[in-house]
PLY file of the C-alpha trace (Angstrom):
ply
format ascii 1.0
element vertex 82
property float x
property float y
property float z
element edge 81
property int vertex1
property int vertex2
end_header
139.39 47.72 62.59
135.82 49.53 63.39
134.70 50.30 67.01
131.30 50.69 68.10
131.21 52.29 71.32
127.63 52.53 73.69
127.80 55.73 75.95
125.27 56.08 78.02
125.06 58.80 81.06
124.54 57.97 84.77
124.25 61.81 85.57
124.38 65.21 85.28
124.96 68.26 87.21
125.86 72.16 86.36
129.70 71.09 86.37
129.91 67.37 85.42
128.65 65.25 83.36
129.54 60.92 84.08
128.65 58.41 81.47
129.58 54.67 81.11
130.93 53.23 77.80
131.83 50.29 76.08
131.26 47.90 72.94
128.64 46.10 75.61
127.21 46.25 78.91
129.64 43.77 80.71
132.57 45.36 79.81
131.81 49.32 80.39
133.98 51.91 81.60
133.08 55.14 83.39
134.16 58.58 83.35
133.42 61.89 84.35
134.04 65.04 82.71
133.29 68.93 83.40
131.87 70.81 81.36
133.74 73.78 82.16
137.71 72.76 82.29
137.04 69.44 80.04
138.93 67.69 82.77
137.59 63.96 82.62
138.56 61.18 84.85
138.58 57.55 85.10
135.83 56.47 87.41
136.05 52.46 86.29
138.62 51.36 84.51
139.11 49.82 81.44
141.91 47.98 80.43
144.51 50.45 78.48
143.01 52.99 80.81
142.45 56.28 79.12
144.39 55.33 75.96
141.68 52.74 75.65
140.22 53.28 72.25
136.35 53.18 73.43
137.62 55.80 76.17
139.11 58.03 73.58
136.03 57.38 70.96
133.91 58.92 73.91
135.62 61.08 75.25
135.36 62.59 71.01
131.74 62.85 71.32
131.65 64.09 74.69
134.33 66.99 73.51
132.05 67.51 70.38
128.97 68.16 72.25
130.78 71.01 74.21
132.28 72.47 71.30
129.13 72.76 69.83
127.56 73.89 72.89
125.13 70.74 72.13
123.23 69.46 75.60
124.69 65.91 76.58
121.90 63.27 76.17
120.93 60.12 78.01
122.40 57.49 75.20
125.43 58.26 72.74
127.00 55.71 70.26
130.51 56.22 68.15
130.58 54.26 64.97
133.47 54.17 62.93
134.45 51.80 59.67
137.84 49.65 59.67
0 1
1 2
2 3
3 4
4 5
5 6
6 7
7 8
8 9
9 10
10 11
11 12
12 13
13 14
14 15
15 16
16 17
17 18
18 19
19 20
20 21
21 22
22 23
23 24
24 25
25 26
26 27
27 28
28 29
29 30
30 31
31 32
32 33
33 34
34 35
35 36
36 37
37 38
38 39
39 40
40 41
41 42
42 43
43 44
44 45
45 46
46 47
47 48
48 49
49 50
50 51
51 52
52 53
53 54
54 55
55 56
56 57
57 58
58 59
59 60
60 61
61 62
62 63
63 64
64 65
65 66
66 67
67 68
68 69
69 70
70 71
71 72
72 73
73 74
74 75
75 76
76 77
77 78
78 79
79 80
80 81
């Protein structure tokens, strides 16, 4: 099965970074995440919580940004085949 995941961000500060995602905007999630630890947490749930698969498809692109020391911008997607 593909996912298609919209991650958008709600804000941005020197430590944290919060976006809300999901396949569509009645059904998102939110999380925050530092930059600096790459501690996230669950700010709305989703169901499966953070082994939710549109959490975890995130939470990759979020993680790639850092590693690439890439700034995080307003709208993100995650596209992936079956």
């Amino acid at each position: 099965m593909g996912y298609y995941v919209d991650i958008l961000k709600v804000s941005e500060d020197s430590e944290h970074v919060i976006y809300e995602f999901g396949p569509d905007k009645e059904t998102l999630g939110k999380l925050r995440l530092n930059k600096f630890t790459r501690e996230y947490q669950l700010l709305r749930e989703v169901p499966g919580g953070i082994t939710n698969p549109y959490c975890a498809k995130t939470l990759i692109k979020l993680f790639e940004l850092l590693d690439n020391n890439k700034e995080f911008p307003e709208y993100l997607f995650y596209c992936s085949g079956r």
